[in-house]
C-alpha positions as CSV (number, residue, x, y, z in Angstrom):
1,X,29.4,58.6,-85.7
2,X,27.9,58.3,-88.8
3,X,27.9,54.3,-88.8
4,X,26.8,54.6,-84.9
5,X,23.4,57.0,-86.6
6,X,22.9,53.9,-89.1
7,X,23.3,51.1,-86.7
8,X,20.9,52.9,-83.9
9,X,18.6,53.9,-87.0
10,X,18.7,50.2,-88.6
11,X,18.0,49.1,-84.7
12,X,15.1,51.4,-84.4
13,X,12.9,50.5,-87.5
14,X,13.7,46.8,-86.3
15,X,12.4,48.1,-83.0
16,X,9.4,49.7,-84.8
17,X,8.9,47.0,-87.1
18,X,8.4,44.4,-84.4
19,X,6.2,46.9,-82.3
20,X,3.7,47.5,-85.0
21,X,3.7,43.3,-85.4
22,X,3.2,43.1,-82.3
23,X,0.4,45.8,-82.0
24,X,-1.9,44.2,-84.9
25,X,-1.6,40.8,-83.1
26,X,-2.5,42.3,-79.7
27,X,-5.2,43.8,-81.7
28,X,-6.0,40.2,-83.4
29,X,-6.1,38.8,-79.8
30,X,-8.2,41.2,-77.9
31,X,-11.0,40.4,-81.3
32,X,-10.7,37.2,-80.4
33,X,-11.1,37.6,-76.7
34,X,-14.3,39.6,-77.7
35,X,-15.9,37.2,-79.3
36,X,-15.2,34.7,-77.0
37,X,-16.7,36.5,-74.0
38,X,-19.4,37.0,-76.3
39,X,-19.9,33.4,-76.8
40,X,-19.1,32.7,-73.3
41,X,-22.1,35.2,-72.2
42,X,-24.8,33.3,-74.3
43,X,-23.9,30.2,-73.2
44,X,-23.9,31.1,-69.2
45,X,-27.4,32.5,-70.4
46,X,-29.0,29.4,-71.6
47,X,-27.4,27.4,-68.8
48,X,-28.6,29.7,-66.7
49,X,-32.5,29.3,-68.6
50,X,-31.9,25.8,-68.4
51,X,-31.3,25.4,-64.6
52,X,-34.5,28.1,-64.3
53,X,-36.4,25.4,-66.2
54,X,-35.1,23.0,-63.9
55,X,-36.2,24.4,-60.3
56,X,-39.4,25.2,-61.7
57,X,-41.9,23.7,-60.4
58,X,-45.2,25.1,-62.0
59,X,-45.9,22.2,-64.0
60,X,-46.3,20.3,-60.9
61,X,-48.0,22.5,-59.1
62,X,-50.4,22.4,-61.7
63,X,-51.0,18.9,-61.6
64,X,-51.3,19.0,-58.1
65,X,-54.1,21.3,-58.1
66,X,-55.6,19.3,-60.7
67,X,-56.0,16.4,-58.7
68,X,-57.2,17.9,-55.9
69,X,-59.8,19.6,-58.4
70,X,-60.6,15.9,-59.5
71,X,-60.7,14.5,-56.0
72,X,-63.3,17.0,-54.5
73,X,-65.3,16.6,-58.0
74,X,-65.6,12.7,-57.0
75,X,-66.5,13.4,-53.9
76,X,-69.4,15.1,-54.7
77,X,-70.1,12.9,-57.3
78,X,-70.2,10.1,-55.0
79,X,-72.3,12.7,-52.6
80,X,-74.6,13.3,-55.6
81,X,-75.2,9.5,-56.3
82,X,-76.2,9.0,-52.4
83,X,-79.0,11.1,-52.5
84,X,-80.5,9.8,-55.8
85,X,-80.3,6.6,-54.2
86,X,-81.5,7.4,-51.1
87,X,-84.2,9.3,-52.7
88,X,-85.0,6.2,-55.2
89,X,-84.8,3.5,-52.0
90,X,-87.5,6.3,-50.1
91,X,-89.9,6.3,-53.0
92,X,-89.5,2.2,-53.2
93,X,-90.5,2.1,-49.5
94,X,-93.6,4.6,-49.9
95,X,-95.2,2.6,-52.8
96,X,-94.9,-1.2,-51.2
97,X,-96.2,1.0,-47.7
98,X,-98.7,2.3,-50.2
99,X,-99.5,-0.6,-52.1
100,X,-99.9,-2.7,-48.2
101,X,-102.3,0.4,-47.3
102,X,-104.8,-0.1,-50.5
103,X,-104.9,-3.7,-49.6
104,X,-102.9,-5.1,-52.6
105,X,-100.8,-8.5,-53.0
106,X,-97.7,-6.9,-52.2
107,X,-95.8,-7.6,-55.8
108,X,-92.3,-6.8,-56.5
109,X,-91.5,-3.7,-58.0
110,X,-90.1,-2.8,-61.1
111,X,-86.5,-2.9,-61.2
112,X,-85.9,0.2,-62.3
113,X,-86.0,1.3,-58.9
114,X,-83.7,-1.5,-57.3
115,X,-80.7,0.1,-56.4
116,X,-77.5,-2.2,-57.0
117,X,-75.2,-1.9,-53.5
């Protein structure tokens, strides 16, 4: 009985020796897993950012709104530059009508208010 209490015994620390092996490298493994999932996590947040920075389409918004800023700025530019000229080309009329009342040789005006077409 005796060598049957040293055999189970000697079986039993084996038994606990490989258990508490066992346990630290379960324990080394579920670390590890950790910090994997950690890493994993940050980078399914900056692909996440990234594909955000993708689909977003502010920028060109922006841009479009800027051009349609510029285009209705030219237009009334252009809207502006009519009525100088039409107001320069009604002034050139009422001086040579003018100048044909009072009798004078009609003379060509000065060029400052030819308008270029």
């Amino acid at each position: 009985m005796t060598g049957d209490y040293r055999a189970h015994s000697d079986n039993l620390k084996e038994i606990q020796d490989n258990f508490t092996k066992v346990s630290k490298n379960v324990g080394e493994l579920e670390n590890e897993l950790m910090e994997i999932n950690e890493k994993l996590t940050g980078i399914e947040r900056r692909i996440d950012d990234t594909g955000k920075q993708f689909s977003d389409n502010t920028p060109l918004q922006n841009i479009k709104k800027s051009i349609t800023t510029v285009k209705n700025d030219i237009k009334t530019i252009d809207i502006r530059i009519g009525v100088v000229s039409n107001t320069l080309l009604q002034l050139k009329l009422k001086e040579r009508s003018k100048a044909i009342e009072d009798g004078k040789a009609m003379e060509i005006l000065d060029n400052e208010y030819e308008i270029e077409m």
